[in-house]
C-alpha positions as CSV (number, residue, x, y, z in Angstrom):
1,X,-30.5,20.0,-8.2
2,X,-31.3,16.8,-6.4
3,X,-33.3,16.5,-3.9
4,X,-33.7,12.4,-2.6
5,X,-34.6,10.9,0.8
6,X,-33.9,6.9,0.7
7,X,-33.9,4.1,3.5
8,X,-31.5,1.8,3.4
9,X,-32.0,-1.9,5.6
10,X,-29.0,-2.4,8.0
11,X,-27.6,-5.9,8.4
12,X,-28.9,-7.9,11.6
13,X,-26.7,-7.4,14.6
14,X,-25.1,-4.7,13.1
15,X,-26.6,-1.9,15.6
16,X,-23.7,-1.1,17.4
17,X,-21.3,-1.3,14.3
18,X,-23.9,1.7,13.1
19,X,-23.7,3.5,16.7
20,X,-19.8,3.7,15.6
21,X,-20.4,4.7,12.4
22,X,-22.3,8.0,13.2
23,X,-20.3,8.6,15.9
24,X,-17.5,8.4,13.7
25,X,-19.1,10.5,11.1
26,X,-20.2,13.0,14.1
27,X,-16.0,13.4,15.9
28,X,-15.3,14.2,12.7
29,X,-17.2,16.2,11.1
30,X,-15.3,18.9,9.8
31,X,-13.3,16.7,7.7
32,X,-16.7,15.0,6.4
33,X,-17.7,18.6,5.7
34,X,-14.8,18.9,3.2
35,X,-15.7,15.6,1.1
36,X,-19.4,17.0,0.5
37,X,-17.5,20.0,-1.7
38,X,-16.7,17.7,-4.4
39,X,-19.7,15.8,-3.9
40,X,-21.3,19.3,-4.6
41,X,-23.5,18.0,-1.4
42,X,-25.3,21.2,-0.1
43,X,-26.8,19.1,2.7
44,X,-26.9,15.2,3.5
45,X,-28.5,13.9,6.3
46,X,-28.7,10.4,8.2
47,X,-32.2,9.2,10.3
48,X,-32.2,6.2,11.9
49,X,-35.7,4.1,12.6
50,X,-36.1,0.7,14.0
51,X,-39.9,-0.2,12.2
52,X,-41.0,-3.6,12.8
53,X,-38.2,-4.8,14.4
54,X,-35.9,-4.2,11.6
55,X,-33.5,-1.3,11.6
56,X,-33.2,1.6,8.8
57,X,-30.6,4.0,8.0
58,X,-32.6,7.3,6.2
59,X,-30.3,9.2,3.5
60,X,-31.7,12.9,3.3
61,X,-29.8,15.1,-0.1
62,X,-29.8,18.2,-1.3
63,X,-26.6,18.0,-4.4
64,X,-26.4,19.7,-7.5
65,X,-25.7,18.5,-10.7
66,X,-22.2,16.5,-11.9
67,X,-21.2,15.9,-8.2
68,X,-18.5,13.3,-7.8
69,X,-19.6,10.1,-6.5
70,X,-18.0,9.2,-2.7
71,X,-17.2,5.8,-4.1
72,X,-14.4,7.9,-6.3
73,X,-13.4,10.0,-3.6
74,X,-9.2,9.5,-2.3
75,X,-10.1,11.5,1.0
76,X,-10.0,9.0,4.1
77,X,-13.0,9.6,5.5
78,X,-14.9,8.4,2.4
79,X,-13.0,5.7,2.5
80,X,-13.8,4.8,6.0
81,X,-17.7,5.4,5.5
82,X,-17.7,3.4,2.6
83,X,-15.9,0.5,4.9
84,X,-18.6,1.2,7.1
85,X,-22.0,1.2,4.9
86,X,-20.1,-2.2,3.2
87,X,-20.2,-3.7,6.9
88,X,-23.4,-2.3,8.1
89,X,-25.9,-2.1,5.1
90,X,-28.2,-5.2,3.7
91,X,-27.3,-4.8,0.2
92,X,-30.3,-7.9,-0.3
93,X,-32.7,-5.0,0.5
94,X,-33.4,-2.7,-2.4
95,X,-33.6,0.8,-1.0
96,X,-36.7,2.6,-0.8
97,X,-36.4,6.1,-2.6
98,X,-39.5,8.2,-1.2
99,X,-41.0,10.3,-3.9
100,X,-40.5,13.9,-3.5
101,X,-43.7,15.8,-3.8
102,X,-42.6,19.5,-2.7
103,X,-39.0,21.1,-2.5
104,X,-39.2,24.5,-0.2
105,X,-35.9,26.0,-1.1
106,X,-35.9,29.8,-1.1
107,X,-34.5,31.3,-4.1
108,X,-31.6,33.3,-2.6
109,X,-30.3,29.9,-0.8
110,X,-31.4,28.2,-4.1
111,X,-28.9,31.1,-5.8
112,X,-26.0,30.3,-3.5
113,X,-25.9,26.1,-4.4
114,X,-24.6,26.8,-8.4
């Protein structure tokens, strides 16, 4: 199992372009709820910071092993987010992958995610 938090830089004067983006995520979410099967995604979240005057996109993951990767996904709405993070995230910025220091799973949810 993996569990990662990253930030990701978004592009300057991209803000609203992001507002759009997690809306569009959020109206329609059951269909983005469908494309983390294959993903074997248990749980993905996005935070959103402005630090500095800079803004940052936060990528939260619980997967499990041998997921499929969005970028070979067929489904639509992958297709669309990628569109999206293309348009929106600085891809001059190397993400910042935060080191994990404790995962509190409990076993029995732990048991359900093989």
């Amino acid at each position: 199992m993996n569990v990662e938090l990253t930030r990701f830089k978004v592009k300057k004067g991209k803000s609203e372009r992001v507002d759009e983006w997690l809306s569009f995520l959020n109206d329609n979410i059951k269909e983005v709820l469908v494309t983390l099967e294959g993903e074997k995604m248990f749980v993905e979240t996005i935070f959103r910071e402005t630090l500095n005057g800079e803004e940052y996109l936060y990528w939260y993951s619980v997967q499990g092993e041998d997921g499929q990767e969005v970028e070979q996904s067929e489904h639509w709405i992958d297709k669309k987010h990628i569109e999206f993070w293309s348009e929106c995230i600085d891809e001059t910025f190397k993400p910042v992958d935060l080191k994990t220091e404790v995962v509190m799973i409990p076993q029995k949810v732990k048991d359900s995610m093989k």
